[in-house]
C-alpha positions in Angstrom: 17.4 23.0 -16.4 18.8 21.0 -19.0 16.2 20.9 -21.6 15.1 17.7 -23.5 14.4 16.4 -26.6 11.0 14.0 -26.4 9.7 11.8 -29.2 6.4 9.5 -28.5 7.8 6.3 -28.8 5.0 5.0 -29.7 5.8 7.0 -33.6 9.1 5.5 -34.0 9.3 2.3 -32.9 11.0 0.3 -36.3 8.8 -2.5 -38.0 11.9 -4.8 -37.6 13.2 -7.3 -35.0 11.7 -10.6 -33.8 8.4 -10.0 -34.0 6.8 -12.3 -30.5 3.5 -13.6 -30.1 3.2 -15.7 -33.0 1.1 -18.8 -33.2 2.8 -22.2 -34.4 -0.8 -23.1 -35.2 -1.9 -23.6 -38.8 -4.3 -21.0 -40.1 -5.7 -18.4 -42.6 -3.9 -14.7 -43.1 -7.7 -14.0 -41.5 -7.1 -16.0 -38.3 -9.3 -19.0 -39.4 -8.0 -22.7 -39.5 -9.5 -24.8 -42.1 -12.4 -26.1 -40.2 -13.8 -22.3 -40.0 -12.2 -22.1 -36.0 -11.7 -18.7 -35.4 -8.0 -18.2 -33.4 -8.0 -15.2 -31.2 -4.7 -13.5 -29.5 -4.4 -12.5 -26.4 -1.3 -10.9 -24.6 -1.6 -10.4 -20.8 0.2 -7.6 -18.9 1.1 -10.1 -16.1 0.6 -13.7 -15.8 -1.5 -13.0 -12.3 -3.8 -11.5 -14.5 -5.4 -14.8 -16.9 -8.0 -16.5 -14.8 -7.3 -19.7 -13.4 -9.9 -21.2 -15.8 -7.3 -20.5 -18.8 -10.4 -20.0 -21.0 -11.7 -23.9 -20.4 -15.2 -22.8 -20.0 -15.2 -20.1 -22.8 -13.7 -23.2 -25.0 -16.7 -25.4 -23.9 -19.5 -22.7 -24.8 -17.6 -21.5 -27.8 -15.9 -24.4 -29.9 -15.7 -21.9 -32.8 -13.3 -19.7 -31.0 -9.7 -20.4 -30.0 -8.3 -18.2 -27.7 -4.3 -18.3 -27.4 -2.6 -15.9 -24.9 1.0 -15.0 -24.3 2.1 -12.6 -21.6 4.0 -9.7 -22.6 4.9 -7.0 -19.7 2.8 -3.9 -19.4 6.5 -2.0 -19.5 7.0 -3.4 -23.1 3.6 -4.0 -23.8 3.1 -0.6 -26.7 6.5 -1.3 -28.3 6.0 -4.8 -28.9 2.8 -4.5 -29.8 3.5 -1.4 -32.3 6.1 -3.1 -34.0 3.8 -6.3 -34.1 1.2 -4.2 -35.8 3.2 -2.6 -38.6 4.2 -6.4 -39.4 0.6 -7.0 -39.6 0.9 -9.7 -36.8 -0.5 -7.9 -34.3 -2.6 -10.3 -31.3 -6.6 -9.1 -31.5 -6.3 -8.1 -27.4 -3.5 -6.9 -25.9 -3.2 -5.4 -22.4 -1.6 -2.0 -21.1 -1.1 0.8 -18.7 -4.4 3.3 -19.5 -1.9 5.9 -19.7 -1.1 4.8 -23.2 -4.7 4.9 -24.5 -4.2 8.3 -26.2 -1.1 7.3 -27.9 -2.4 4.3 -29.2 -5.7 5.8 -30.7 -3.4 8.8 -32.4 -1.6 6.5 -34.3 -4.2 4.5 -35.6 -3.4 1.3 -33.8 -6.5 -0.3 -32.1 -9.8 -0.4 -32.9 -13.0 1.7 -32.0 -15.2 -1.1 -30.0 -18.3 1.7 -29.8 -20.6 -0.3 -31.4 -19.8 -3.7 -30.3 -20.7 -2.4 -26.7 -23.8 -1.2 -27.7 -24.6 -4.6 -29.2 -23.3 -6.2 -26.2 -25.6 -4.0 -23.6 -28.7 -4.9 -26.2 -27.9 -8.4 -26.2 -27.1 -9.0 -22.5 -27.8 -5.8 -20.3 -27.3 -7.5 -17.0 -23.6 -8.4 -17.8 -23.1 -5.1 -19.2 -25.1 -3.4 -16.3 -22.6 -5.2 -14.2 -19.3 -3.2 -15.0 -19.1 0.4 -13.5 -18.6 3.3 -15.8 -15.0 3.1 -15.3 -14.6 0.0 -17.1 -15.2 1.8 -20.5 -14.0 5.2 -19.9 -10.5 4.2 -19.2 -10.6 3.0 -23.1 -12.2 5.7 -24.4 -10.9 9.1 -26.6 -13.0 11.2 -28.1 -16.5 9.8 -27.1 -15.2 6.3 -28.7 -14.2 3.2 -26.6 -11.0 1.1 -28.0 -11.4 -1.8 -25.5 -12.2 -2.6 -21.8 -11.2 -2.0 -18.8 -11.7 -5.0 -16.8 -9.3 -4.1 -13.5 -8.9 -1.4 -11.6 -6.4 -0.6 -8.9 -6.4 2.1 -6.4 -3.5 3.6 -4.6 -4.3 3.6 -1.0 -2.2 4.8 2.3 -0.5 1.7 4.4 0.6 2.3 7.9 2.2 -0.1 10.4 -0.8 -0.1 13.3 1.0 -1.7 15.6 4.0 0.8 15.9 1.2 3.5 15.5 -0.4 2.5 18.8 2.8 2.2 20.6 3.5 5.6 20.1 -0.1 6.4 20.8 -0.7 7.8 17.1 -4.2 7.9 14.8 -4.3 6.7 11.5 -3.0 10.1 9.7 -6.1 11.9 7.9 -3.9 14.8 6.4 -0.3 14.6 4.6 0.5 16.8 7.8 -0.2 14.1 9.8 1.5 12.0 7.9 5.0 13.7 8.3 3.6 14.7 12.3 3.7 10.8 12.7 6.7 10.5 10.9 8.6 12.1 13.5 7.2 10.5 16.3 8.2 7.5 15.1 11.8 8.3 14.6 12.5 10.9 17.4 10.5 9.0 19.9 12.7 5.8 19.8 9.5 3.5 18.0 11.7 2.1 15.5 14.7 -0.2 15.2 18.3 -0.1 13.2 17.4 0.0 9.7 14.0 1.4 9.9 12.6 4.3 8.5 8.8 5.8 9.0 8.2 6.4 5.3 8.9 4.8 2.0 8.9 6.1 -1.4 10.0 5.5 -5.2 11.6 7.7 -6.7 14.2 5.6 -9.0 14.3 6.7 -12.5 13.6 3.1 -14.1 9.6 3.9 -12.6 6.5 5.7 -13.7 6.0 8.2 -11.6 2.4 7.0 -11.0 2.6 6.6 -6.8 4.1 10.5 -7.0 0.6 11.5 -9.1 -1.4 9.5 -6.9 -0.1 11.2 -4.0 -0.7 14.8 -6.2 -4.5 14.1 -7.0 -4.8 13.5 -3.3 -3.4 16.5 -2.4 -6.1 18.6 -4.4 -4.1 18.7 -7.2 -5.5 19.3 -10.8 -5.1 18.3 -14.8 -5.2 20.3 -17.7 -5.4 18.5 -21.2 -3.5 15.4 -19.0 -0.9 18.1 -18.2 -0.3 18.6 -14.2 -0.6 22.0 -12.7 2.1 21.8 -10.3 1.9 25.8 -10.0 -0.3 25.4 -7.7 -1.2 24.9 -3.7 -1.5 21.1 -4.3 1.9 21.4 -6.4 4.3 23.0 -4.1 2.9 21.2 -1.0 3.9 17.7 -3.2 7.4 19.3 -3.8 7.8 20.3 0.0 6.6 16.9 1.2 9.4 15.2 -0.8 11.7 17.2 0.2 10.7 17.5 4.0 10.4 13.6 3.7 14.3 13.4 2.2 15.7 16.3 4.8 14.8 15.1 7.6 16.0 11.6 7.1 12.3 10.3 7.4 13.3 7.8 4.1 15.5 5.6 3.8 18.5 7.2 1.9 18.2 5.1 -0.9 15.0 6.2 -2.0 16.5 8.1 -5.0 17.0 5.2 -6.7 14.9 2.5 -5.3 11.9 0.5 -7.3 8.4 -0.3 -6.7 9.4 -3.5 -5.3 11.8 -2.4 -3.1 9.2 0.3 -1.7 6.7 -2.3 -1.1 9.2 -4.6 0.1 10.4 -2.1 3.0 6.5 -1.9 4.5 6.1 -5.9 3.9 9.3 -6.5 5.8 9.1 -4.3 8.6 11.8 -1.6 7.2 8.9 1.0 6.8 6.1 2.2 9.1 4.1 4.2 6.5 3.7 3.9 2.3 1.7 4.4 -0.7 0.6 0.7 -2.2 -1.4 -0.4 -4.4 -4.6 -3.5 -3.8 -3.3 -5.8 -5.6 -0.1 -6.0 -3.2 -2.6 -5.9 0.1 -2.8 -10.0 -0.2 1.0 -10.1 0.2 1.0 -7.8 3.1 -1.7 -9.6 5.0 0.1 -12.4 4.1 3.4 -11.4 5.6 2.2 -9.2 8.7 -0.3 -11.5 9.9 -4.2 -10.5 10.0 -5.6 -7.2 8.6 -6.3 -5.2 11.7 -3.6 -6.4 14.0 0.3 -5.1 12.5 -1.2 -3.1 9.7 -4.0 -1.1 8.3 -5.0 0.4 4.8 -6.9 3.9 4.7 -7.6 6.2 2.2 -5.1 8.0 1.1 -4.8 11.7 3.1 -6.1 15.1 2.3 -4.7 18.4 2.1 -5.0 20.4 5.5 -7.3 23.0 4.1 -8.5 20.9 1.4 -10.6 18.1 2.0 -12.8 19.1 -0.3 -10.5 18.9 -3.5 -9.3 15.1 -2.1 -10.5 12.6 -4.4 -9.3 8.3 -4.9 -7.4 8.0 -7.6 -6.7 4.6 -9.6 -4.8 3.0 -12.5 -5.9 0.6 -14.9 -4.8 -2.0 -17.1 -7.2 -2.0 -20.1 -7.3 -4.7 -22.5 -7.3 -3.0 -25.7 -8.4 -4.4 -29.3 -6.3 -4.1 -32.6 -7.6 -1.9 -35.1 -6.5 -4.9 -37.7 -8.4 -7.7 -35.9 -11.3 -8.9 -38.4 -13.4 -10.9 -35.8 -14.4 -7.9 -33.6 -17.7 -10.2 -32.8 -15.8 -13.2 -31.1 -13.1 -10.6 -29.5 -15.9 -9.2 -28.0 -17.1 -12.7 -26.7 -13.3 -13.0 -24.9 -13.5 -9.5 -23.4 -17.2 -10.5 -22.3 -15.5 -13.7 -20.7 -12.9 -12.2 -19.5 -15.4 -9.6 -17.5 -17.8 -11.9 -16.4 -18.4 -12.4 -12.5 -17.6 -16.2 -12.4 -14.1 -15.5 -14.1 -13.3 -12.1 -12.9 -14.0 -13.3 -9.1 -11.1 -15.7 -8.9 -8.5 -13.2 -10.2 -10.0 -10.3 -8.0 -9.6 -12.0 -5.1 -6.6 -13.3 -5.3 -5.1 -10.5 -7.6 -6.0 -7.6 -8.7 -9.5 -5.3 -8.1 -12.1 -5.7 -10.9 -14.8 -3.0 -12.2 -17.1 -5.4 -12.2 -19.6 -4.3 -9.3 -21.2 -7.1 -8.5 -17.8 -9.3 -7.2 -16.7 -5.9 -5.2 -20.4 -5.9 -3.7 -20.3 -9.8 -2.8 -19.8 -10.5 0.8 -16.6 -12.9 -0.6 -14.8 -10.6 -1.7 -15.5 -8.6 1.7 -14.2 -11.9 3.8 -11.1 -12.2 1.0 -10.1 -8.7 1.3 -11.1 -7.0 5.0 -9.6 -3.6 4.3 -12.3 -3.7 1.6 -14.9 -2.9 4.2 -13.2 0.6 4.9 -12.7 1.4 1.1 -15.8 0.2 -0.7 -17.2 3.6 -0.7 -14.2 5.2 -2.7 -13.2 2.7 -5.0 -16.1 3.2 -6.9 -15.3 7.1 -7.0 -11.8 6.0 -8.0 -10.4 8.9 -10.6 -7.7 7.8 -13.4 -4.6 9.0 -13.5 -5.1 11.5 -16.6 -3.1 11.1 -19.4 -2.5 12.8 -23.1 -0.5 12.7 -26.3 2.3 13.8 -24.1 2.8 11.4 -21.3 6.1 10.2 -22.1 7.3 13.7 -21.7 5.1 14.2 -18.4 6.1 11.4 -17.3 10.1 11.8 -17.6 9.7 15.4 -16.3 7.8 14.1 -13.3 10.4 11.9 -12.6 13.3 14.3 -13.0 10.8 16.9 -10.3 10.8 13.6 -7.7 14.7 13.3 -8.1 15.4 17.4 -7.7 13.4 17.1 -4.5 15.3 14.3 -2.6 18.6 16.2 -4.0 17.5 19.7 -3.2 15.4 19.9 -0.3 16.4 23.0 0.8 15.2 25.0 -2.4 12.3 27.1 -2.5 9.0 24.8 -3.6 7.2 27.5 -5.3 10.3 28.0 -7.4 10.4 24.6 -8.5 6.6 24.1 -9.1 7.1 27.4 -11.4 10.4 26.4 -13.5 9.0 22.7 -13.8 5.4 24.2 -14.5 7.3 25.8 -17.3 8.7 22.8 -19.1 5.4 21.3 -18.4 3.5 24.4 -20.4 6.4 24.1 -23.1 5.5 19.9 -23.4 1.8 20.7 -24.3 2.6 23.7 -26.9 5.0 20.9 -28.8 
């Protein structure tokens, strides 16, 4: 295997080039205007993500505080922030994938928020009390917390319940099952020109996070944020892929499709069965009529043999606080805002899951979102994706793994977990 050369972009990213986010507004180097008005940045991942509010209410309760956002995508989000930072015009919140927490804290970018939480539980405990544990330990390194995590999105499994019924098929429990159903559905005459029981991604412009997902549901295990793909869990991935890719049970294009055209396969009908995040469930329900009727959402499948190692997984999207900000007291009002149940509710519901319990417990958010009902239970036990110094590198060798096994389905999986175990083992002694 043709061995690479990795460097952490988030070390080498130049301090030139337009530098975006910047506020036309008159102020202080300190982010005061003249009448004492405290300005403070914001950049969202996504747009879908700023509260329909747009901060009225927070600008009604605090007059002293000016919140300006700007949406910068969670794919760019560390390099433009990064090179924002060393030009000293870095926003006081940004938002990213809690992949990148690690890097960020190594490099000295973002700001230990530890004792502004303690404040904030002293101060108001029932807001505080509100958020599960997840909502801090997605920021956190080393016992410190860097910023919050105010979403949460689980990966669950998405199967067409109407062709499922037709062919007189359960909602698969195991990966077995899932592949069992597979063939049903294409050697028993279920589906139409152009459709395919399963859909992946697997294109090379993609994290690999539906592929890890699909591993920590398998049983499979981290060390130091490093996968152990020599494993049980590990070669059973590789030989799903590539059972998935030999037996024509994808649609040939996988190799090189994106998220959006995965999701876009189940939403129109080209897919019986795929991974998909909550936040996309609205879309779907909005698309194939009512929950319940063309499609259902379940956990994600176990193991055969290893229920007991299954466990819900979850990304988040943390907003995380610039070690230069100097008004960690009124950043920690927006992130308290930004939290709270009256805000969060409205982009929870139509949007994207929250960590604040007390929206997922309401009965609205049950009525919103029906597949809820199934999934309550889990979400809370919801597990991130694990990440380290070296996810760049674990990341592009995860990706290069999903592409050998739609290429090469015929080799031997326990060969491949070993040789890619290798590189993996050769990443974390770098």
């Amino acid at each position: 295997m043709k061995k690479k050369v990795f460097v952490l972009f988030g070390f080498v990213l130049l301090i030139t080039g337009v530098v975006v986010g910047c506020s036309g507004d008159e102020q202080s180097s300190s982010g005061a205007s003249d009448d004492g008005q405290v300005t403070v940045q914001v950049w969202f991942g996504r747009e879908d993500f700023i509260p329909a509010d747009n901060f009225d209410s927070f600008h009604e309760e605090h007059p002293d505080i000016k919140v300006e956002t700007d949406v910068i995508p969670l794919e760019q989000s560390v390099s433009d922030y990064t090179r924002n930072f060393n030009a000293g015009n870095a926003p006081d919140i940004f938002q990213t994938y809690h992949e990148n927490v690690p890097v960020l804290v190594n490099q000295g970018s973002v700001m230990d928020m530890t004792e502004q939480f303690k404040q904030w539980e002293n101060d108001d405990p029932e807001s505080f009390n509100n958020l599960i544990s997840q909502a801090f330990e997605t920021t956190s390194y080393d016992g410190k917390s860097y910023g919050l995590g105010i979403h949460m999105g689980p990966r669950w499994h998405v199967h067409r319940k109407d062709l499922f019924e037709e062919a007189g098929l359960d909602a698969p429990e195991t990966w077995d099952d899932v592949i069992e159903a597979a063939r049903t559905l294409k050697e028993g005459g279920y589906l139409e020109a152009g459709q395919y029981p399963y859909a992946i991604v697997a294109g090379a412009e993609n994290a690999p996070n539906w592929f890890q997902s699909q591993f920590q549901a398998m049983g499979g295990e981290y060390k130091d944020g490093i996968p152990q793909l020599d494993s049980e869990a590990g070669t059973y991935l590789i030989d799903f892929y590539q059972t998935l890719a030999k037996e024509e049970l994808i649609h040939p294009e996988s190799i090189a499709w994106q998220s959006g055209e995965m999701r876009g396969a189940f939403i129109g009908g080209n897919a019986a069965m795929a991974t998909i995040g909550d936040n996309i469930f609205p879309i779907i329900n909005e698309d194939l009529s009512e929950y319940g009727d063309k499609w259902e959402a379940t956990v994600q499948p176990h193991r055969p043999g290893a229920e007991e190692s299954w466990r819900p997984n979850a990304s988040t999207w943390p907003m995380m606080v610039s070690e230069n900000t100097e008004h960690p007291e009124e950043v920690t009002e927006v992130l308290k805002y930004l939290s709270s149940t009256d805000i969060v509710k409205e982009v929870a519901h139509r949007y994207q899951a929250t960590t604040n319990s007390e929206v997922m417990k309401d009965e609205s958010y049950y009525e919103e979102k029906p597949w809820h009902e199934n999934l309550a239970e889990d979400y809370e036990k919801a597990e991130n994706i694990p990440s380290s110094l070296a996810h760049p590198q674990v990341m592009d060798t995860l990706l290069e793994l999903m592409q050998e096994c739609l290429q090469n389905p015929d080799k031997d999986p326990s060969e491949l977990a070993k040789t890619y175990q290798a590189e993996f083992e050769e990443i974390s002694s770098n």
